[in-house]
N, C-alpha and C positions, 0 to 999 in steps of 0.2 A: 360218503360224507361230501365231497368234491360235486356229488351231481345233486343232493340237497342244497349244497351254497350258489351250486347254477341255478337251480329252479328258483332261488329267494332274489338274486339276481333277475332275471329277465321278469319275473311278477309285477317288481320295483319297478323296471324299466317301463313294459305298459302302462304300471298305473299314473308314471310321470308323464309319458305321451300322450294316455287321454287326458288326465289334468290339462297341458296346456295346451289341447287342440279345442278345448271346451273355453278358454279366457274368451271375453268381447273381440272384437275385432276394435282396430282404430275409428274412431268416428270424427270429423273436420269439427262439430259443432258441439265436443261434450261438455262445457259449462254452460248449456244454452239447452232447457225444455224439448222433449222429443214431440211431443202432444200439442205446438202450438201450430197456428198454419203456416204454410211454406208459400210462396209463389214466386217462379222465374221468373225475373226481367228481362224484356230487350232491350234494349240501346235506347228507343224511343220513348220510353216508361220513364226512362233517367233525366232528372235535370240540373244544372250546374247554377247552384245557388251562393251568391256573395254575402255572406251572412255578417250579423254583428257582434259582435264580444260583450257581454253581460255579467252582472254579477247575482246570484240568488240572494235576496232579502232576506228570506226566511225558510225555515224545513219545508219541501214542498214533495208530495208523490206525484210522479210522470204520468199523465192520462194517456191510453192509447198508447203503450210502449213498444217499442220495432225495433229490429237492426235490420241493416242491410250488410250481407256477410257475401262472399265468394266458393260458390261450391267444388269440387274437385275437377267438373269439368268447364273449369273457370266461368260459371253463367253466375251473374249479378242474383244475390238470392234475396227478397224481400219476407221476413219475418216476424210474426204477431207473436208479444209476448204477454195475451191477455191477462192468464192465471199466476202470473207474475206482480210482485210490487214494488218498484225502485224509484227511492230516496233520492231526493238532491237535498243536500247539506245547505243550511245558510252559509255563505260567500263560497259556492263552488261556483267555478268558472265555465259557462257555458258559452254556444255560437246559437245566438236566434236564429232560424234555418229563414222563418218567414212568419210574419204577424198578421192575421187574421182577425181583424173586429178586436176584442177584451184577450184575444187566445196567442197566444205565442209557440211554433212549432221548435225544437229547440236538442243540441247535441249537446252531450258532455263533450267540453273544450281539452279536457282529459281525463284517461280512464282506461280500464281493461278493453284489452279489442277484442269484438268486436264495441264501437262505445254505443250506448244506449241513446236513444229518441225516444220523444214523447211531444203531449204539448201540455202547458201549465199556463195561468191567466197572465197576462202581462202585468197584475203588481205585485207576482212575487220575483219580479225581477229590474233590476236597473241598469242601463247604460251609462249611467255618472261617474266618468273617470277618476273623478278625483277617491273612490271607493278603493279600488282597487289596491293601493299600495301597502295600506292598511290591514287591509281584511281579506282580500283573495287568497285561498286553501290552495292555489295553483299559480303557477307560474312559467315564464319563460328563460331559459337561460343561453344566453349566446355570446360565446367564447368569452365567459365568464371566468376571473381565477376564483377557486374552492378553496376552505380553508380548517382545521382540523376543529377548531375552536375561534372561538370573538380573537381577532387580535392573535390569532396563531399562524401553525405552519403553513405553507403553499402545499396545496393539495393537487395542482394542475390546473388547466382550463378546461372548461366544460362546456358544452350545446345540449340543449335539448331542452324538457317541459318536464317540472318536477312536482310534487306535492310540498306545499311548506309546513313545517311543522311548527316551529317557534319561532316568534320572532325576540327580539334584544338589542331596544336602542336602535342604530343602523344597520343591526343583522336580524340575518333570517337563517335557522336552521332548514334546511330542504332532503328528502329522500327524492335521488334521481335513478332514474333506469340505470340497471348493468352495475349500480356501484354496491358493496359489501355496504358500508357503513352510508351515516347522517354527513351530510356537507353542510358549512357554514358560509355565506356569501353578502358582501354589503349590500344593501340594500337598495342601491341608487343601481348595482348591476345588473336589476331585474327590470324582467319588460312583461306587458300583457297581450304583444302583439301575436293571438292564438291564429293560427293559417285560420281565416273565414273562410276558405273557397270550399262548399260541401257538394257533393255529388251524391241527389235523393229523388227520392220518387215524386213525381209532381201528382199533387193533390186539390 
């Protein structure tokens, strides 16, 4: 009996070792298409672009979509993401990387990293600040106090770049990185000042 419980014993055991010698390995880029093209960058391919802060007018899909991502042996990786179709939202916050004739080349101002590029014509997008405070899906926040509800508890101060969700009067409901729940924040506490300085491949 004792050497039948051994033998059910060690069967289990291989069968659990090949299991998880067969799992994937980790890969640096798995929410990001295996099938699209790769190409490394040198240093000299790169260019350090002062970009503008925008607002999208209306639903627009990204032409020509790319990231540029960092591979494990830290080389700059430039990435076609042809067979791909991604959305910019009317009032998402983008940096115009650089304006071409009617075309505008262009990064989400925030977003999942690696953030998506494309280019889209220049009137589906505006520089008119005064847009902004009203309408932008995004926002900036620095050493802002957070607050539970309109008119509530001190929640802390905050940094960083968030999504807004609702606004109310002088607030604005925001989802920010790292936090469990929705933050509340007046709304005169917010900026659109997104970092323009982009680093891309000159085309």
């Amino acid at each position: 009996m004792k050497n039948f419980i051994l033998s059910i014993v060690v069967v289990l055991t291989c069968f659990l070792v090949v299991g998880c010698t067969n799992q994937n390995p980790p890969d640096e880029n798995t929410e990001l298409p295996e099938d699209t093209e790769q190409q490394i960058l040198s240093d000299d391919q790169l260019v350090q672009y002062e970009g503008k802060v925008a607002i999208i007018t209306e639903d627009v899909v990204l032409k020509d979509p790319y990231v540029i991502t960092v591979d494990t042996n830290d080389n700059n990786v430039y990435q076609t993401l042809e067979n791909e179709e991604f959305q910019l939202n009317k009032n998402d916050m983008v940096i115009v990387i650089e304006e071409n004739g009617n075309k505008c080349r262009v990064v989400q101002a925030f977003g999942d990293i690696p953030r998506i590029r494309g280019t889209i014509d220049k009137s589906n997008l505006s520089y008119d600040e005064s847009l902004f405070s009203n309408n932008a899906n995004q926002a900036v926040v620095k050493n802002a106090m957070s607050y539970d509800e309109v008119d509530g508890n001190e929640k802390g101060l905050q940094d960083g770049v968030g999504t807004i969700l609702e606004r109310k009067e002088d607030w604005v409901r925001m989802s920010m990185p790292m936090q469990e729940s929705d933050l509340w924040f007046k709304s005169e506490d917010l900026s659109y000042d997104f970092d323009t300085s982009i680093i891309d491949i000159e085309k």
